[in-house]
Each structure stands twice: as C-alpha cells, then as structure tokens.
C-alpha positions in Angstrom: 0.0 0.0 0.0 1.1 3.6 -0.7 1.3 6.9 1.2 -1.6 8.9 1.5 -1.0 12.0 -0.2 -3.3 14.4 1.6 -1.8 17.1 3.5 -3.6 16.4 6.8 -2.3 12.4 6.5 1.0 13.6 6.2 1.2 16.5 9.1 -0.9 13.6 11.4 1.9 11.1 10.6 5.1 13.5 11.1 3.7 15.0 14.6 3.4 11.4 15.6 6.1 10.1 14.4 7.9 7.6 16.7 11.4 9.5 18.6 13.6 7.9 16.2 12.7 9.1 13.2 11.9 13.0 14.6 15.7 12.9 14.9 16.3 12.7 11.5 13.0 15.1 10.7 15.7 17.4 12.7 18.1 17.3 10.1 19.9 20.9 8.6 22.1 21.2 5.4 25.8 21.8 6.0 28.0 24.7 4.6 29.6 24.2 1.6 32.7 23.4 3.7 31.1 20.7 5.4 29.4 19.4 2.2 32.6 18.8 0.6 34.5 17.2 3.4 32.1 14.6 4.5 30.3 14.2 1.4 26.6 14.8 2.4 23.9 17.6 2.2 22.8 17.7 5.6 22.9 15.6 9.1 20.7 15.9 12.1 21.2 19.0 14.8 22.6 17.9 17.6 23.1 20.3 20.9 27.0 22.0 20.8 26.8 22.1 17.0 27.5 25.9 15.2 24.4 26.9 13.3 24.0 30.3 10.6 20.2 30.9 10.8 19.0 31.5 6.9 15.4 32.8 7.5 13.5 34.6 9.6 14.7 37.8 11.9 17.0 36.1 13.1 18.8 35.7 9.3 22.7 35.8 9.5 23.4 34.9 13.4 25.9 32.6 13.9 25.6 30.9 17.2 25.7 27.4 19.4 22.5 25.2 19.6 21.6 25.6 23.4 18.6 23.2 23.3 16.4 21.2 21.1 12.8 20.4 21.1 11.6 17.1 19.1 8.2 17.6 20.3 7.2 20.5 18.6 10.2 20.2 15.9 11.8 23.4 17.4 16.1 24.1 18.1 16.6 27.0 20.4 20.1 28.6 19.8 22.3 30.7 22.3 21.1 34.8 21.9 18.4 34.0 19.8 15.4 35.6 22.0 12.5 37.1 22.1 11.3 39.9 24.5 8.1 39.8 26.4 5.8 42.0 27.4 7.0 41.9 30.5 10.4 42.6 29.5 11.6 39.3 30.0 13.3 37.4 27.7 11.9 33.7 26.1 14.3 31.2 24.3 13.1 31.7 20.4 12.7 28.4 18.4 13.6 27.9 14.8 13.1 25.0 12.4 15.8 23.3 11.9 15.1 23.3 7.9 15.7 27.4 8.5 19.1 26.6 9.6 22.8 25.7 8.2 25.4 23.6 9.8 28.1 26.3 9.9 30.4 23.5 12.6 29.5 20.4 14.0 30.1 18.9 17.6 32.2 16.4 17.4 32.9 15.2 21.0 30.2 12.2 21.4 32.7 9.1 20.0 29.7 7.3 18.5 28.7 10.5 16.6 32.5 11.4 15.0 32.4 7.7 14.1 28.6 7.8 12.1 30.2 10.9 10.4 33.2 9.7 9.1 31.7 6.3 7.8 29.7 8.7 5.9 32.4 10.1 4.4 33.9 6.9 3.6 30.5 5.7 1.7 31.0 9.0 -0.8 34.4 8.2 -1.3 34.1 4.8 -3.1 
C-alpha cells in the first residue's frame, strides 16, 4: 500500500512520528565546507553544534545550539530571543530546515564515528 498524499495524512503522521525518526526530521544542510569534506547535504542537529540561521529575523546569526525540542520540531540557539511583554526574555525556536550547519560537535565518539563512515561511503 502507498502513502496517503493528503496534507492532513501527512502533518498527522510526522507530529506522531515515533522519537527515532523525529531525529532525523531534525536534520539541517551543511555549509559548503562541510558538504565537501564529508560528502553529504545535511545531518541531524545535535546540541554544541555551530548553526547560521538563513530565514527569519534572526537571518545571519551565527551561534551554538543551546537546546532542542523534538516535540514540537523546534532548536533553540544561544542569543536567539525574544522579549516579552513583561520585559523578560523567552528562548526563540527555529526550524531546523531554517538553519545551516556552519560546525558540528564532534565530542560524542559514537557521533565522530557515524560521520566519518559517511564520508567513507561517498568516497568509493
């Protein structure tokens, strides 16, 4: 059986979808930099990773991701906020599809591992 293609069907089945795959729903392209040494258009967000946002009022900064947010499909990065009313300041959440891969985190073993066996695959 296929897909359903109606909108609704599809929104339904990507809010619900199991924590697994909402990782990779969480995915941003990489610079051109990146691109070229791993040989890959994008790889999930992870917290620590260097992000450019590209859209949005936010468009140009250049910072860390602080947090991220599978639930509602949100990553919150460091200085990006948004003043309240009552002149406090809230965490602003971006999509990661608004966002670039600028550097990536490399600390988690399991993670630098994944990323170079990427590399490898695009080599051969």
């Amino acid at each position: 059986m296929s897909e359903s293609e109606k909108a609704r069907k599809q929104r339904k089945k990507r809010e619900n979808a199991p924590h697994h795959r909402k990782r990779k729903i969480m995915s941003s392209t990489l610079s051109d930099k990146l691109k070229e040494r791993y040989g890959t258009r994008s790889l999930p967000v992870r917290e620590g990773d260097e992000v450019e946002v590209m859209r949005g009022s936010f468009k140009g900064h250049v910072d860390n991701v602080a947090q991220i947010d599978r639930k509602s499909e949100k990553v919150y990065i460091e200085d990006v906020t948004v003043q309240k009313a009552d002149e406090s300041k809230e965490p602003h959440g971006i999509h990661p599809s608004n966002l670039r891969i600028v550097d990536l985190d490399l600390s988690d073993p399991w993670r630098k591992e994944k990323v170079e066996n990427i590399s490898e695959e695009g080599e051969e």
